[in-house]
PAGUTI-281400 format. One line per field, with one value per residue (C-alpha): residue number from 1; residue in three letters; z negated, y negated, x. Coordinates in nm, 3 decimals. Each point is the difference from the previous one (the first is absolute). Layout:
! PAGUTI-281400
pos	[NUM;...]
code	[Ala;...]
up	[Z;...]
north	[Y;...]
east	[X;...]
END
This chain:
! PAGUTI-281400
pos	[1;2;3;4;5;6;7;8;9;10;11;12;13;14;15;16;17;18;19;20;21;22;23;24;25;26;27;28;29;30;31;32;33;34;35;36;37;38;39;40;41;42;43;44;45;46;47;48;49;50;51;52;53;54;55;56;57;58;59;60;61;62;63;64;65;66;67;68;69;70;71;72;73;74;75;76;77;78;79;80;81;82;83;84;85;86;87;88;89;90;91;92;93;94;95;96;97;98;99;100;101;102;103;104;105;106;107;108;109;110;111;112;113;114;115;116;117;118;119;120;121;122;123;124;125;126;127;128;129;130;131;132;133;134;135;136;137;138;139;140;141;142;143;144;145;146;147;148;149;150;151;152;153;154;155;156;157;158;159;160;161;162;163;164;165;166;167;168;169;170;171;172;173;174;175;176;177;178;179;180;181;182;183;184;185;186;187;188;189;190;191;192;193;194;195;196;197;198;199;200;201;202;203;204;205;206;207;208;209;210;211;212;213;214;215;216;217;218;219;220;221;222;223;224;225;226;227;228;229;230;231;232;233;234;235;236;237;238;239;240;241;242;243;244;245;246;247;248;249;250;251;252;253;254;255;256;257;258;259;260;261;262;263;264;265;266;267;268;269;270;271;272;273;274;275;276;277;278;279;280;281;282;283;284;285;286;287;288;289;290;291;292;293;294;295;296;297;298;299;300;301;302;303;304;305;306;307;308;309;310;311;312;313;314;315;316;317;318;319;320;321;322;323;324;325;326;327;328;329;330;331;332;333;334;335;336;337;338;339;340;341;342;343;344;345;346;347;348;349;350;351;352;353]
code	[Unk;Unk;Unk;Unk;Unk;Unk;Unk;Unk;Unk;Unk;Unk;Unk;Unk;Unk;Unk;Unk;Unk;Unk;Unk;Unk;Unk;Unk;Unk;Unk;Unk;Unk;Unk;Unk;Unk;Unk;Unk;Unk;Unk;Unk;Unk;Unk;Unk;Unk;Unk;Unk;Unk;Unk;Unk;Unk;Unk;Unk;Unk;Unk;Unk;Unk;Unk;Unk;Unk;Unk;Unk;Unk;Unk;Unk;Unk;Unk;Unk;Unk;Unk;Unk;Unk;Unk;Unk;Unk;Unk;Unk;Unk;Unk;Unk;Unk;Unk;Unk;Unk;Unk;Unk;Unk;Unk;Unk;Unk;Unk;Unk;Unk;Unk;Unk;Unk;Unk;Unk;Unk;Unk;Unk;Unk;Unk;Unk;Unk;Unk;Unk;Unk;Unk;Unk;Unk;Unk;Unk;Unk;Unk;Unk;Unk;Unk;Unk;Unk;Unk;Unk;Unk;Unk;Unk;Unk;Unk;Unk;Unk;Unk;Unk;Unk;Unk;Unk;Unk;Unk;Unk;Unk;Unk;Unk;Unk;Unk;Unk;Unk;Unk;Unk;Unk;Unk;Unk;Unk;Unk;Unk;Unk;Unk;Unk;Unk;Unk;Unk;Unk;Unk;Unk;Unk;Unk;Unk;Unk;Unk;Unk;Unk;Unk;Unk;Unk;Unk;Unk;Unk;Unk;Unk;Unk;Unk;Unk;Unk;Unk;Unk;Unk;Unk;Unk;Unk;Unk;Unk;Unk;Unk;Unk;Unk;Unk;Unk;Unk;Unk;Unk;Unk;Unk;Unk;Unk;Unk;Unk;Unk;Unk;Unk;Unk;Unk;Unk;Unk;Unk;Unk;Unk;Unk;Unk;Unk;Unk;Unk;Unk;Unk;Unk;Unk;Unk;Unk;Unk;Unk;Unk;Unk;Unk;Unk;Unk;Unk;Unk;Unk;Unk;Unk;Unk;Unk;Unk;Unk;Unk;Unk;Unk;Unk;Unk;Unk;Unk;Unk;Unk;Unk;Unk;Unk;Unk;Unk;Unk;Unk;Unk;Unk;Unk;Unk;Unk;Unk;Unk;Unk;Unk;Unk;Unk;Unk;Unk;Unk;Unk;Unk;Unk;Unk;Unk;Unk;Unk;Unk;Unk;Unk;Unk;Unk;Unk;Unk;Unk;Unk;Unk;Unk;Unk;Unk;Unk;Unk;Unk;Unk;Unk;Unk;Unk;Unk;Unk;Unk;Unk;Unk;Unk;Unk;Unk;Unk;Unk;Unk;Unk;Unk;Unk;Unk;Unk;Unk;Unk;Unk;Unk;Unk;Unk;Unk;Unk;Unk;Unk;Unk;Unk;Unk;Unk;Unk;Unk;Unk;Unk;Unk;Unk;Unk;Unk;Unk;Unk;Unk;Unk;Unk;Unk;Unk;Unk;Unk;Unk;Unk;Unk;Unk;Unk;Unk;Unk;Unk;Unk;Unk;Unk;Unk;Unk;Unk;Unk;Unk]
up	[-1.749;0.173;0.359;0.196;0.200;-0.222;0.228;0.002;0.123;0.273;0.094;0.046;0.200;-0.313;0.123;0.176;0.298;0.085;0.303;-0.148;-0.106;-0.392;-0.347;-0.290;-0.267;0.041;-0.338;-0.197;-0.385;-0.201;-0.092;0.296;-0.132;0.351;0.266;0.354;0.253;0.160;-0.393;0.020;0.323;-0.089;-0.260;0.197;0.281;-0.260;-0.187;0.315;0.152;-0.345;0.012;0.353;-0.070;-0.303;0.194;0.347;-0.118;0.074;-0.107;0.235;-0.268;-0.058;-0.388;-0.279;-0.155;0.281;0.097;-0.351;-0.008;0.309;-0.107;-0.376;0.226;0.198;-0.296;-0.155;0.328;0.007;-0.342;-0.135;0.248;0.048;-0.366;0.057;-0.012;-0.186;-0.029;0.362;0.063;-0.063;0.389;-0.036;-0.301;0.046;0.241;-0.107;0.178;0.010;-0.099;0.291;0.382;0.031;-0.225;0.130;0.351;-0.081;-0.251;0.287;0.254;-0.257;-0.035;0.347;0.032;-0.240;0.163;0.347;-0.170;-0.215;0.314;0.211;-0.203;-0.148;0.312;0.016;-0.305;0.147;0.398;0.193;0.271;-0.338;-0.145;0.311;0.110;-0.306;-0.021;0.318;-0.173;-0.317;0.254;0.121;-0.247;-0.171;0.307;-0.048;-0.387;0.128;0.208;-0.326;-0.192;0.214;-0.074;-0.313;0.031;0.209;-0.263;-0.258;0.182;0.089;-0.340;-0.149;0.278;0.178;-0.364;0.011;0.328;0.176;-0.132;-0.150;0.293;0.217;-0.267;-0.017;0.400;-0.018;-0.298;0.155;0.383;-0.195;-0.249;0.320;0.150;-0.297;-0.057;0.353;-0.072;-0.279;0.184;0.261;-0.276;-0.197;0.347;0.073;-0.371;0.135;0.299;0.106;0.001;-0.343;-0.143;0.127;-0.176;-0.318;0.059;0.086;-0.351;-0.169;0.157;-0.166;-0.320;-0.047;0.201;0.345;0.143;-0.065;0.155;-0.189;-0.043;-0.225;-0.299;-0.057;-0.261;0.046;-0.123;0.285;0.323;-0.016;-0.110;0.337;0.205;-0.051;0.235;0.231;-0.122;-0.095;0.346;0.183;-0.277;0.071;0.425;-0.089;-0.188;0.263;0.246;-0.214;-0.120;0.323;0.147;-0.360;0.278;-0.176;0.189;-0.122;-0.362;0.033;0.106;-0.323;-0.199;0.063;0.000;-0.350;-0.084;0.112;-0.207;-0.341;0.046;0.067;-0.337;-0.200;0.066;-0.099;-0.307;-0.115;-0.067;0.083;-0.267;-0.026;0.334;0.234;-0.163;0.007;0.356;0.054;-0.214;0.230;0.307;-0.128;-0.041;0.283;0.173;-0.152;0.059;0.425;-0.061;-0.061;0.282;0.153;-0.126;0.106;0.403;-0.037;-0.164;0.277;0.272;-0.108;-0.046;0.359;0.140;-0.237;0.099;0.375;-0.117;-0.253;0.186;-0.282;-0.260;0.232;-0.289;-0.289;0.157;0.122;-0.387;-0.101;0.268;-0.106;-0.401;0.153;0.232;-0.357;-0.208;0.349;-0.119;-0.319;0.029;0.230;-0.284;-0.184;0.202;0.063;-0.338;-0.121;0.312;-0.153;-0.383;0.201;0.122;-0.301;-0.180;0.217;0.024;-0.345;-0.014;0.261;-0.025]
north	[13.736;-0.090;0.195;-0.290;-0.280;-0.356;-0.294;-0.170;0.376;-0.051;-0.372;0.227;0.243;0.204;0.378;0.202;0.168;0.359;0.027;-0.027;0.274;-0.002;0.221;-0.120;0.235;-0.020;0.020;0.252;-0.108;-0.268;0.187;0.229;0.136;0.048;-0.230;0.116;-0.177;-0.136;-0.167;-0.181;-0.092;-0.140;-0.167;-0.214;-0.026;-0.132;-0.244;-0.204;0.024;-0.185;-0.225;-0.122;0.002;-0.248;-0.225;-0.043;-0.159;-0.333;-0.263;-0.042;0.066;-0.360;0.079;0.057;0.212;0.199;0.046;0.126;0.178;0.168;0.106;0.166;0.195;0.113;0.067;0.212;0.188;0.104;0.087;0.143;0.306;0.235;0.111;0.214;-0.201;-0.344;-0.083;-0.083;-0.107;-0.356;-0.116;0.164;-0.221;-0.282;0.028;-0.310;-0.309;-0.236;-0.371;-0.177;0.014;0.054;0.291;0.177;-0.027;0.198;0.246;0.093;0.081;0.170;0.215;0.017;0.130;0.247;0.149;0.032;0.146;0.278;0.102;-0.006;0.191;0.241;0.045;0.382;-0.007;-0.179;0.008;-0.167;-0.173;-0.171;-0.076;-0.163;-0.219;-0.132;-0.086;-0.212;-0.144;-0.064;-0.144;-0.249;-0.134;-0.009;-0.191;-0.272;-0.050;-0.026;-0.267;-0.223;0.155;-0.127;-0.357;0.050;0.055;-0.277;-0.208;0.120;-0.098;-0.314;-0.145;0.178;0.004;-0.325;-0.187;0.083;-0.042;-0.247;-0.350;0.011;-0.162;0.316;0.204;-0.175;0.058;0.370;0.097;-0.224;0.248;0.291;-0.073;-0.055;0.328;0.219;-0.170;0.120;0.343;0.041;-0.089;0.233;0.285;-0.130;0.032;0.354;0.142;-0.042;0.203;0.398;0.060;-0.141;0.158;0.362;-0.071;-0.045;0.301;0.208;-0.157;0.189;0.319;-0.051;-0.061;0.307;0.212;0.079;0.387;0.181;0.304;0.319;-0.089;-0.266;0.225;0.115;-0.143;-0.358;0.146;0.244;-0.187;-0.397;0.010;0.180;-0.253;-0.264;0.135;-0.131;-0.330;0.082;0.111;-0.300;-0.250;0.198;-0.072;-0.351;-0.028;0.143;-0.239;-0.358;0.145;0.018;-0.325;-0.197;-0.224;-0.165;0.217;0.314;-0.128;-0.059;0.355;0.115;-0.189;0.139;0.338;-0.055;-0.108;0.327;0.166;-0.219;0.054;0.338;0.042;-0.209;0.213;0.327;-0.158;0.047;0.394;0.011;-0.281;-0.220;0.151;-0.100;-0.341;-0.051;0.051;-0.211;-0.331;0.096;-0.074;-0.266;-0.178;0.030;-0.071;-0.337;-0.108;0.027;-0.097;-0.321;0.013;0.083;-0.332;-0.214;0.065;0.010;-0.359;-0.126;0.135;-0.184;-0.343;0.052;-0.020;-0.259;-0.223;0.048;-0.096;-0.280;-0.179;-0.256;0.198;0.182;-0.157;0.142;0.373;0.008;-0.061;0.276;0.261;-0.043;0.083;0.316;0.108;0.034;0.160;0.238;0.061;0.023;0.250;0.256;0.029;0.305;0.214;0.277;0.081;-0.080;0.306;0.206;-0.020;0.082;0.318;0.084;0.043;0.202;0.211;0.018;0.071;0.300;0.157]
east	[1.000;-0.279;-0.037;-0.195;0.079;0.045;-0.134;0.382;0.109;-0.250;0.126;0.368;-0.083;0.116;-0.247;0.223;-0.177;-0.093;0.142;0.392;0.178;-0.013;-0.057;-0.122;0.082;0.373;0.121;-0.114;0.109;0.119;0.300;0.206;0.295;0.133;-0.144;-0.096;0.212;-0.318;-0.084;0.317;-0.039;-0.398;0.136;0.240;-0.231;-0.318;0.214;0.137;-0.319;-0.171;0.290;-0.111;-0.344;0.070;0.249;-0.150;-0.335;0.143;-0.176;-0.267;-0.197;0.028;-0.203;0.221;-0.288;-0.114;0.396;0.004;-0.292;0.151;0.309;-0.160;-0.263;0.295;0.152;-0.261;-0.044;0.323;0.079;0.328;-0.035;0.217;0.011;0.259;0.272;-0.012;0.363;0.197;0.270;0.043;-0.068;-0.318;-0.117;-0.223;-0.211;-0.233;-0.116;0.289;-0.046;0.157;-0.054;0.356;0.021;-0.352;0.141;0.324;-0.180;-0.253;0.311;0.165;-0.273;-0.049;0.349;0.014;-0.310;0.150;0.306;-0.160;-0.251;0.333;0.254;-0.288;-0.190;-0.023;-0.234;-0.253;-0.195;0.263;-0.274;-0.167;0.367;0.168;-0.330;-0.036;0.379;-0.053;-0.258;0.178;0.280;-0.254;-0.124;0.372;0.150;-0.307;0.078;0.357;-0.025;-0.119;0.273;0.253;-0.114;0.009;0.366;0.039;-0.201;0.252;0.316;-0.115;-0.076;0.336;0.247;-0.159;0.033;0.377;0.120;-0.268;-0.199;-0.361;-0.096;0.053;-0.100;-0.338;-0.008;0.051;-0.186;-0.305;0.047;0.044;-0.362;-0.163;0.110;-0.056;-0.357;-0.049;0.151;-0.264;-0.289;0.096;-0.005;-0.299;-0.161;0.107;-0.079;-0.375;0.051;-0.041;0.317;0.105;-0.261;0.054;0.309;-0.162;-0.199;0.354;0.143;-0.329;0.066;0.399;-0.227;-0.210;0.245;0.077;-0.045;0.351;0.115;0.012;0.377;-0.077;-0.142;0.367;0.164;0.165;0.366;-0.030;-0.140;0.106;0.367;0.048;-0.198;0.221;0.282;-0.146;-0.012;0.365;0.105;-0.153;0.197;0.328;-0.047;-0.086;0.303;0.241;-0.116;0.031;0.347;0.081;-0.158;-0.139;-0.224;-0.315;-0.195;0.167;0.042;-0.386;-0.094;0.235;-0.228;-0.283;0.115;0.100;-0.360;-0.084;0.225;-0.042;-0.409;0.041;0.241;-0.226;-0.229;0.163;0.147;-0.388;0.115;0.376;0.108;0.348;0.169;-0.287;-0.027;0.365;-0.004;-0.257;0.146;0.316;-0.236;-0.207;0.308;0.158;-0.349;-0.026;0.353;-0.072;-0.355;0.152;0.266;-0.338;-0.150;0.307;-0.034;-0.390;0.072;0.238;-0.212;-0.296;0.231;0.160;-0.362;-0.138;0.296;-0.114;-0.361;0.104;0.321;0.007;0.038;0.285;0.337;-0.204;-0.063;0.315;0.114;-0.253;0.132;0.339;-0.063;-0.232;0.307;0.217;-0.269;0.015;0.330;-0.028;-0.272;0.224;0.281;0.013;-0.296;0.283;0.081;-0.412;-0.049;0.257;-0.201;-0.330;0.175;0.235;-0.351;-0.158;0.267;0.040;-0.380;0.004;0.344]
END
């Protein structure tokens, strides 16, 4: 593989810098019998940063071919690296350019995600001022992505909910408001992709690449040093639990959810030495995560009609319509998360006892 800058890397801002904390030489062989925790943790930390790399290009790049063009030099940059380890577990998979704007935009927060997670939950293996700035960074840059996200929910209700419950007419209305806003949305991130501060990003996701510095910890083997890390991530679940048990508020169901991220990340990525246990914990998670990510979705959704009705009063009969079918898949959403909680923590337990 070729060791100099292509002309589309340079158009990315795809040379990481001297002046960041990274190694090159990371992994040693093709073929480790018994990974390092810090090669695990590369590995994880590489592939999500490729699969935001791929997906975040937009497509300012307005030129099929030079978008193309783009995305093989990328490509080619990047390689198959780490060699280590070329079958993940199946989250890990895939980390091409998606084919819809829709699709890129989640990939890229994914990514993000799973980033922030793994430099959380693993922090002691790498310089904590380098981990947590560029976890506020990776916050950033995740909360702008979100805001399109969310219309892209809103989008989706509208023109499957809306078709159900309200005329075309209305539908037509809302679908037109929310184009408008997520054209705007775009714009807004089109614009900030050619900015400093996007592009230090993409200069951050390079140093994930070729490998950040690790501590001395990190050259002990994975089996040893990460299973243990995750207590953490376990111990901050279980206090997150105790409190929506005891008051299952949005707000509290919210804060379960994302300690559950934390914990299905941080599994996912053990599974990479530690096998079915890890990755049965972390389907238990994942699913429980996705089952308040859409109670999540359902008052994000009725929020963001509430105001729109105070913005659009004559579309007021047709939000109301659309609040009230959100306010039941609310509902719908909050049955079950008790005994979904207790699988997350039977298999744990019956991981660690």
């Amino acid at each position: 593989m070729t060791t100099e800058p292509l002309a589309d890397d340079e158009r990315m801002g795809l040379v990481a810098p001297a002046h960041v904390p990274h190694q090159v030489h990371t992994v040693p062989s093709e073929s480790v019998a018994e990974p390092t925790a810090g090669m695990v943790l590369h590995r994880v930390l590489a592939m999500s940063a490729r699969t935001f790399l791929l997906n975040d290009m937009g497509n300012e790049l307005v030129d099929p071919a030079g978008r193309n063009g783009t995305v093989d030099a990328l490509s080619l940059r990047m390689g198959t690296r780490p060699l280590w380890a070329q079958s993940a577990v199946e989250s890990l998979n895939g980390t091409g350019r998606r084919q819809t704007e829709t699709e890129q935009i989640h990939q890229s927060r994914v990514a993000l995600r799973r980033i922030r997670s793994n430099l959380r939950t693993f922090r002691l293996l790498l310089d904590p001022a380098w981990g947590t700035s560029l976890r506020a960074e990776l916050a950033w840059y995740g909360n702008r992505l979100g805001q399109i996200r969310d219309l892209h929910i809103m989008r989706d209700i509208v023109a499957v909910t809306g078709t159900e419950v309200i005329g075309a007419g209305p539908v037509a209305q809302l679908e037109s408001e929310l184009m408008a806003r997520t054209a705007a949305a775009m714009a807004d991130i089109a614009a900030e992709r050619g900015k400093p501060r996007r592009f230090q990003l993409t200069e951050q996701m390079m140093v994930l690449w070729d490998g950040p510095a690790f501590k001395p910890r990190a050259s002990k083997p994975a089996v040893e040093v990460l299973p243990t890390m995750l207590k953490r991530a376990w111990h901050d679940l279980r206090g997150a639990a105790r409190t929506a048990r005891k008051d299952p508020s949005d707000i509290h169901l919210h804060k379960l959810r994302i300690r559950l991220k934390d914990l299905r990340y941080g599994c996912e990525t053990v599974a990479l030495v530690e096998g079915g246990p890890a990755r049965k914990t972390a389907k238990a998670a994942e699913r429980l995560q996705n089952k308040l990510g859409d109670l999540h979705d359902a008052c994000y959704a009725i929020d963001w009609f509430e105001a729109l009705a105070g913005e659009r009063p004559d579309l007021a009969g047709p939000i109301d319509e659309l609040i009230a079918a959100q306010r039941d898949a609310a509902a719908a959403s909050r049955k079950g998360w008790k005994k979904d909680l207790k699988e997350v923590e039977r298999r744990w337990r019956g991981w660690h006892s």
